[in-house]
C-alpha positions in Angstrom: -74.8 9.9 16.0 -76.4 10.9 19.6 -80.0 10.8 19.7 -80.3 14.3 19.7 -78.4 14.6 16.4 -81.0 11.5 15.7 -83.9 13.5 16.6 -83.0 17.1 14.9 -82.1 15.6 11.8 -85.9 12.9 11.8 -87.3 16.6 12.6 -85.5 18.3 9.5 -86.5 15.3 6.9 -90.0 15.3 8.3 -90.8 19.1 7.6 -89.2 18.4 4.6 -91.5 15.7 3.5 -94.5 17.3 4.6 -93.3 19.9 2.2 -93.0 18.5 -0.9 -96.7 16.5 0.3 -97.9 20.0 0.0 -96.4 21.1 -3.1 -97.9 21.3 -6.2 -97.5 18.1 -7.4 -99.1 16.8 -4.1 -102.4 15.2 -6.4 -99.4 13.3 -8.9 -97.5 11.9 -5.9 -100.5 10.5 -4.2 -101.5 9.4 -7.6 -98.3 7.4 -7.7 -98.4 6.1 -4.4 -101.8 5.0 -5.2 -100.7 2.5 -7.9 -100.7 -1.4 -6.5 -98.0 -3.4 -7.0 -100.0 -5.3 -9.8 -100.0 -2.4 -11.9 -96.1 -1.7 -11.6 -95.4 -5.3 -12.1 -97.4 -5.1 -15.9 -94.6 -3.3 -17.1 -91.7 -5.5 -16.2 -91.4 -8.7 -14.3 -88.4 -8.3 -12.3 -87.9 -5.6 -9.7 -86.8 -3.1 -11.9 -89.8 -1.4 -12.1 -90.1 -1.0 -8.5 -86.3 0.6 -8.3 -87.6 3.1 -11.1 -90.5 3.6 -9.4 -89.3 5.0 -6.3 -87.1 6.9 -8.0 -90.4 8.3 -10.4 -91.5 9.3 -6.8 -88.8 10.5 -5.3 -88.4 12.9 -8.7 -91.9 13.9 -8.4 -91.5 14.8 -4.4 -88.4 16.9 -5.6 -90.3 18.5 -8.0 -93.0 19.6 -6.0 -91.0 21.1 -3.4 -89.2 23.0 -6.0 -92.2 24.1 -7.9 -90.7 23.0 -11.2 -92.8 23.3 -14.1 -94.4 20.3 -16.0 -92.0 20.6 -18.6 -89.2 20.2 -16.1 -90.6 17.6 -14.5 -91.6 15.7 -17.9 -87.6 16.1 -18.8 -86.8 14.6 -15.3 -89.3 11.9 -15.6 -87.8 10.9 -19.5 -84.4 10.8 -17.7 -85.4 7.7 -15.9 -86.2 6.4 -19.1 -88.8 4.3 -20.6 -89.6 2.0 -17.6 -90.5 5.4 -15.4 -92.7 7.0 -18.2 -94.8 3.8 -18.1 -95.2 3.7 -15.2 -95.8 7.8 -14.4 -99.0 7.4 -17.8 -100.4 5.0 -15.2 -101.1 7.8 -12.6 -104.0 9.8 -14.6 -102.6 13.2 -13.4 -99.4 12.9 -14.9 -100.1 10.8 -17.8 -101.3 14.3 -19.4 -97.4 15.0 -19.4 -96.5 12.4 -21.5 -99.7 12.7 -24.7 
């Protein structure tokens, strides 16, 4: 890859990130990011819960550049299993999904 190819393609993925950061699940992924690693560690020792838990963000980014509903993105979130839907009731604006 030239750095030009480099530089187009950091340029794509940025405005691509800034737009799912602006979608409208912007408040639940800053919720998500906001959890410490104590808190995501309370639900399983090992680093599983971290592996599920980027991939909880990662679905939640998607989401909100898609503007999927809440239902959607509850469906997606129960596809990760169990691990992710503990650790998505720990950010408060998601754990509505999941009552």
């Amino acid at each position: 890859m030239t750095p030009e190819e480099f530089r187009k393609k950091l340029k794509e993925s940025l405005a691509e990130n800034r737009k799912k950061f602006q979608g409208i699940y912007k408040d639940q992924i800053n919720d998500l990011l906001g959890l410490s690693r104590e808190e995501i560690d309370k639900i399983t020792p090992d680093t599983t819960d971290l592996e599920i838990y980027d991939q909880l963000i990662t679905v939640v980014k998607e989401a909100s550049a898609a503007n999927i509903s809440q239902a959607e993105l509850k469906t997606h979130i129960e596809d990760l299993g169990d691990i992710a839907v503990e650790i998505a009731k720990k950010a408060s604006s998601i754990a509505g999904l999941f009552l």
